[in-house]
C-alpha positions as CSV (number, residue, x, y, z in Angstrom):
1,X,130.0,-24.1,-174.2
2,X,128.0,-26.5,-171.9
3,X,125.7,-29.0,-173.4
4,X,122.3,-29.6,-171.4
5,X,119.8,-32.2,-171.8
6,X,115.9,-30.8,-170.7
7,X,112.9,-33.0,-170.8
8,X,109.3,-32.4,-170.9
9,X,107.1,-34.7,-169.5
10,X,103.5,-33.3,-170.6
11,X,103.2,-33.4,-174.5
12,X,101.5,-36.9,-174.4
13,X,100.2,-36.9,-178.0
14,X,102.6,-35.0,-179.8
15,X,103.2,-35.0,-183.4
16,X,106.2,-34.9,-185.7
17,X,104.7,-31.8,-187.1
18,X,103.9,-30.2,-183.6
19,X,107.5,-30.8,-182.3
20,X,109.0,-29.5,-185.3
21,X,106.5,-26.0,-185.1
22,X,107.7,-26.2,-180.7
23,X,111.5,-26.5,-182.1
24,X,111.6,-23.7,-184.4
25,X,109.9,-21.5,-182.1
26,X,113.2,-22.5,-179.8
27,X,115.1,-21.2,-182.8
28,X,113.4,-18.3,-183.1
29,X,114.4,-17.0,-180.1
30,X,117.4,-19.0,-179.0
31,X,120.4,-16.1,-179.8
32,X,118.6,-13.5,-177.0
33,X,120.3,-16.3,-174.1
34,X,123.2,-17.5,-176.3
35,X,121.7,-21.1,-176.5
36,X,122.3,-23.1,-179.8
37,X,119.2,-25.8,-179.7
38,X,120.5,-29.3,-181.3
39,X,117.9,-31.5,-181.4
40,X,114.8,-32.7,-179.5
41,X,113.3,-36.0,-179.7
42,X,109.6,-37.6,-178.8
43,X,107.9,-40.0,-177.2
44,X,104.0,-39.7,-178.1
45,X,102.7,-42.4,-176.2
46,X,104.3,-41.1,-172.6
47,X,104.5,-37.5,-173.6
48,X,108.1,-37.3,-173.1
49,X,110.1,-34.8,-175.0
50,X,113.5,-34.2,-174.6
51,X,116.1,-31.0,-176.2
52,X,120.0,-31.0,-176.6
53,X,121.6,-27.6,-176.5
54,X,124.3,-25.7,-176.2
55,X,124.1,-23.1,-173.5
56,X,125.5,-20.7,-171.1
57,X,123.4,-22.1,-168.1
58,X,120.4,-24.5,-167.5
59,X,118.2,-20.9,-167.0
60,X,119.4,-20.0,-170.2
61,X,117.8,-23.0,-171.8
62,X,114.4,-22.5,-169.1
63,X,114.2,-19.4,-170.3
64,X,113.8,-19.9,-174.1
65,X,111.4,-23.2,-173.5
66,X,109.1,-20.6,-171.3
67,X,109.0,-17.9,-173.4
68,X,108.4,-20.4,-176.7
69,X,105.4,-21.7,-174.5
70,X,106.6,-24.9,-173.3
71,X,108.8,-24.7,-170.4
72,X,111.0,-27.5,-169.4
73,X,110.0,-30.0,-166.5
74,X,113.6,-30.7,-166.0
75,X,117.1,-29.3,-167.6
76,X,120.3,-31.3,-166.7
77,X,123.9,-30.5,-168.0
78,X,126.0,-33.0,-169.9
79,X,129.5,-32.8,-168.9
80,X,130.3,-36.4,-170.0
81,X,129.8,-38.4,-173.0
82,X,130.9,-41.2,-174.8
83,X,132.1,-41.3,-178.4
């Protein structure tokens, strides 16, 4: 399955306890568009967040994010990687 990268660019602030309560409301919901979320990472200072997942299709991952209540600014797949 594709991997995708999405980023959020308005959580300036952000806590280690708020991204963990955004991230399980992800998995919450995550198995109604087939999407297996990773991991997701913070930057408090710029308000940059950004996911990993697994996922049929960049909407896939949209839609999850907007139905948890905070869509993605940007989702990009990740064909490549290095080991």
């Amino acid at each position: 399955m594709p991997e995708f990268m999405d980023v959020h660019t308005s959580m300036k602030g952000v806590t280690q306890e708020a991204l963990h309560e955004a991230h399980q409301a992800d998995l919450a919901i995550q198995a109604d568009e087939e999407v297996n979320f990773k991991h997701a990472w913070a930057d408090p200072d710029s308000g940059m967040v950004f996911c990993l997942s697994e996922a049929p299709s960049a909407d896939a991952v949209r839609k999850i994010h907007e139905r948890a209540g905070h869509p993605a600014d940007q989702v990009y797949e990740v064909p490549v990687q290095a080991v």
